[in-house]
N, C-alpha and C positions, 0 to 999 in steps of 0.2 A: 123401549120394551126389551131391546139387547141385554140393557146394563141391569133391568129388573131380574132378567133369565140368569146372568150369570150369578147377580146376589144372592138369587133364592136358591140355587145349585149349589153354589161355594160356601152360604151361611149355614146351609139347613139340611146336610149330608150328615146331620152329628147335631147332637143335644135338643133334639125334635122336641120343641112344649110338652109337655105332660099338665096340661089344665084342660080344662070343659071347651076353651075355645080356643083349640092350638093354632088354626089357620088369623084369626086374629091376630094374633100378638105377631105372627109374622106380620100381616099384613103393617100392623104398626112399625113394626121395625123398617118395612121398607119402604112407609110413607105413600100405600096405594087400601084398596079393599080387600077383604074374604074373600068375596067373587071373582075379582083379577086374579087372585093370589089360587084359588083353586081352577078357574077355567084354564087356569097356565100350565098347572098340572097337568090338569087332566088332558089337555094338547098336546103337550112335552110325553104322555104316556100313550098316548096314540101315534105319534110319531113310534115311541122305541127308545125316543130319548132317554126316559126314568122307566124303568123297571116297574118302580113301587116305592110309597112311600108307607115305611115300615120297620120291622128289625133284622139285622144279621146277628144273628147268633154266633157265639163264641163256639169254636173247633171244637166237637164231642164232648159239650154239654147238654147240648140238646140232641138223644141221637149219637151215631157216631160218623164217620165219612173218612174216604180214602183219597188221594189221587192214583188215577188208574191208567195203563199206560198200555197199548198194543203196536207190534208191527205189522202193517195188511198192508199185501202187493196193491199196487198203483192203481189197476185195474178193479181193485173190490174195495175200494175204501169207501166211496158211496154205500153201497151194499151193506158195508158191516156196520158203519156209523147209520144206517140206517136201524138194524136192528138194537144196535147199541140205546139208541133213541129211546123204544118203542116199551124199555123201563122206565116207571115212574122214580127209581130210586135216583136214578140217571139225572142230574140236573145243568151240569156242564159239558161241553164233547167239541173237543175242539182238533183241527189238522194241527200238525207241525213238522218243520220242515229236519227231519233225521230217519234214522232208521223205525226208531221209534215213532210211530209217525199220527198215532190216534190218540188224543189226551180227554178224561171225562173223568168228573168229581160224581163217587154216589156216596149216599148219605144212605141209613138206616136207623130203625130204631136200637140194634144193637149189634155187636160183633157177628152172632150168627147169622142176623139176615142181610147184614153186610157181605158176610161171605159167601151164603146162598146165591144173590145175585149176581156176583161176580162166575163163582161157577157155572153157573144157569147161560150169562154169559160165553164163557170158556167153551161149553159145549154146543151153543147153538149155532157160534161163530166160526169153529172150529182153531181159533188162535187164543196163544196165551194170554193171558190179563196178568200185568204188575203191580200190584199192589205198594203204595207208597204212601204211607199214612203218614201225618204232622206228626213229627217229634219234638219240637219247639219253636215258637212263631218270635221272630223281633219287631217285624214290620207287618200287621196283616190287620185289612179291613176297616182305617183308619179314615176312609174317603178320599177322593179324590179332588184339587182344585183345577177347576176347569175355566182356561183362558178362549172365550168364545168370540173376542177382537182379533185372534189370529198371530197373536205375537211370538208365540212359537216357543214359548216356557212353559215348565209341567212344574207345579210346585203342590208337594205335600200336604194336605192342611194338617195347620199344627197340633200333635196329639197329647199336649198337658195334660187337659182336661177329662181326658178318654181314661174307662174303668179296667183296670186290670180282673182277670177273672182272679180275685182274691183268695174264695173260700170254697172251693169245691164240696165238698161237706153241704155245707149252707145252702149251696146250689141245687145239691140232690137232692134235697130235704123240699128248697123250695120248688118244685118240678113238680112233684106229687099233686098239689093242688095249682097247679096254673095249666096241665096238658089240653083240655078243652079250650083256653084262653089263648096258647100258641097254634092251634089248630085252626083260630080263626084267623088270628094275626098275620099267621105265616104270609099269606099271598100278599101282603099289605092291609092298611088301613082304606077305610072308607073314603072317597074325597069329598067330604061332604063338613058344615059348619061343626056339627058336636060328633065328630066319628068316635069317641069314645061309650059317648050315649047307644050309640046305633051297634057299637060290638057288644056293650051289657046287654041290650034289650036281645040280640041271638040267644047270650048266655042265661040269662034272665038272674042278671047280676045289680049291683047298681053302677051307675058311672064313675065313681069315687071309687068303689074297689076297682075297677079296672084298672084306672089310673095310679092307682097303689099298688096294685100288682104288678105294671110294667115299671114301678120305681123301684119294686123291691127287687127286680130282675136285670136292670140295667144296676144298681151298687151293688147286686151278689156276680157282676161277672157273667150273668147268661147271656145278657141283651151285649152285642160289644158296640155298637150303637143304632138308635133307633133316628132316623130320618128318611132324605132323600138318597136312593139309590139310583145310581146315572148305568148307561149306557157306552162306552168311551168309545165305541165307534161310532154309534148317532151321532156325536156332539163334535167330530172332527179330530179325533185321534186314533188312526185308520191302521195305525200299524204297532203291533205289540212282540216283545219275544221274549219267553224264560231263557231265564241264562242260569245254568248249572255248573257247581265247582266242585272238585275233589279237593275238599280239605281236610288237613291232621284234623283228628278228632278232637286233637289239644288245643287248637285253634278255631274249630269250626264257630264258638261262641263269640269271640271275640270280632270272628268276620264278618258273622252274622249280624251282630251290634254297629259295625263299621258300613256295611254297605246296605240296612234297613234305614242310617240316618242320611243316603245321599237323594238327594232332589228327583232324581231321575227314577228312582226306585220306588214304585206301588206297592208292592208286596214282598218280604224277605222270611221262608222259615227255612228248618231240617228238615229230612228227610232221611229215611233210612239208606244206606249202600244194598243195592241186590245184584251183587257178583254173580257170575261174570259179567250179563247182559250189562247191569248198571252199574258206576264205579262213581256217581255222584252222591251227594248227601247235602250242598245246598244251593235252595233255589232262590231264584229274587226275578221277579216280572218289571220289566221295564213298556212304560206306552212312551210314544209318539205322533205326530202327526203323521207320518212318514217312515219308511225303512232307515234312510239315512239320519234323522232325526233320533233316531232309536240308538243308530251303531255309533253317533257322536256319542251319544250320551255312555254308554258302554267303554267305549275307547275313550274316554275322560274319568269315568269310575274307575279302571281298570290301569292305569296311569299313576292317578291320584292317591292310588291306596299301594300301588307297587306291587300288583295282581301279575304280572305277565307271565311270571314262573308257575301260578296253580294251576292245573291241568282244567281245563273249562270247555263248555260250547255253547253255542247260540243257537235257541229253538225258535226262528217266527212263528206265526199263528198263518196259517194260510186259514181255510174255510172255515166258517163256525156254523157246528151241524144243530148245535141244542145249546140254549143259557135262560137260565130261570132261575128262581128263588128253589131252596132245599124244600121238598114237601115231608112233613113229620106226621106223625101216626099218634097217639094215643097208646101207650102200654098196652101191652101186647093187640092191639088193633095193628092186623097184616096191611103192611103195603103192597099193593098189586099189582101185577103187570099184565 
């Protein structure tokens, strides 16, 4: 049952069936049932392990979103991550360990109520919020493979086959009619034998459009991919830290390119400079089993690419107050708090 867990977390994090019986053809592929293949889920989701099985959406396609950053004295951080929470735009909010010391990703349906909430924010808390929206992603949201025998390797799964958001245009265009169709999607799919059947029948679609709409979304670049979404500290990768660099802006591409393709690196974009407070521009999240798992890995990145002259630091992840899937709204349907 180990080796069925890890297959079905390492194969199906990426290129999720889009037919009438998607848990099927897994189950074919891993030479067991429908039944095994979704009670495992649905186990794995009640643990914490799997999120959802569903899509992540490509960075301000659907929507747009920032990373958001606060310093709160020691004493109030519970308190503020607390109200930080208690937004629904809010779907990440995690400790770390610097000055900066409050991190949370919100999402909205657009710049304005992006901004809205962030101020709403600003004022309720009485501390400033950062603003650090993606300026270019090399490595982001590709899945994760997960080593559940304990061997103590994080490896990349490989992203040939992953869609670049190609046509923005095409995307916009195709938004218009799928918003009620990502409204349902968003929290995950059904786990159930024809989940595509059972999201037309909400819609009162048919099951073939469905399944043609999330094809059309996944090759226009909205969908960046639809599967299984893990958990990486459920699953035994207990310790994570962003590592942020001051780099020439003439270089920043190139490094970004360099250290999105190292083993150890989950995620690699830009980020804007906000002088004085912030003097970085880009980030790359490194997990591990472990702290020192993490800083090998960092001190062999950092080595190996001849890093030790760019100005950098290491943010662990102490508590995590809030993680969830982005919730999306409907044109102009308010998101609420």
């Amino acid at each position: 049952m180990e080796d069925l867990t890890e297959k079905l977390l390492n194969d199906f994090q990426r290129n999720f069936p889009l037919n009438p019986m998607p848990f099927e053809q897994i189950a074919i592929a891993l030479n067991t049932s429908t039944e095994v293949v979704i009670e495992k889920l649905k186990e794995l989701q009640a643990k914490g392990a799997v999120s959802r099985v569903g899509p992540v959406f490509t960075p301000n396609t659907v929507g747009v979103s920032t990373l958001a950053a606060m310093a709160i004295p020691t004493e109030k951080l519970e308190e503020v991550a607390e109200q930080v929470n208690s937004y629904e735009q809010v779907n990440h909010n995690y400790e770390r360990e610097h000055t900066f010391n409050l991190w949370f990703v919100a999402t909205a349906d657009n710049k304005d109520t992006l901004q809205d909430t962030l101020s709403k924010i600003e004022k309720q808390t009485g501390y400033k919020v950062l603003s650090l929206p993606l300026l270019k992603e090399y490595h982001i949201d590709l899945g994760f493979r997960m080593d559940l025998k304990n061997r103590g390797d994080i490896d990349v799964v490989d992203a040939t086959t992953s869609k670049p958001s190609q046509n923005i245009l095409t995307a916009e265009a195709q938004l218009a009619s799928a918003e009620d169709l990502i409204e349902v999607i968003q929290s995950g799919l059904p786990l159930v034998a024809r989940p595509y059947q059972e999201i037309a029948q909400r819609l009162g679609w048919s099951e073939q459009l469905v399944i043609e709409k999330l094809k059309t979304m996944v090759d226009g670049g909205i969908i960046k991919r639809l599967g299984i979404v893990v958990r990486h500290h459920e699953l035994g990768y207990r310790a994570n830290a962003m590592v942020v660099w001051d780099v020439a802006d003439d270089q920043v591409d190139k490094l970004g390119k360099q250290l999105g393709q190292q083993d150890c690196v989950t995620l690699c974009y830009q980020r804007p400079r906000m002088l004085p407070e912030w003097p970085y521009n880009l980030f790359c999240m490194v997990h591990g089993r472990n702290r020192e798992e993490v800083l090998e890995c960092i001190n062999t990145m950092t080595e190996g690419l001849c890093l030790e002259n760019i100005p950098h630091t290491v943010l662990f992840s102490g508590r995590r107050f809030k993680q969830r899937g982005a919730i999306y709204r409907k044109t102009g349907q308010a998101t609420k708090h």
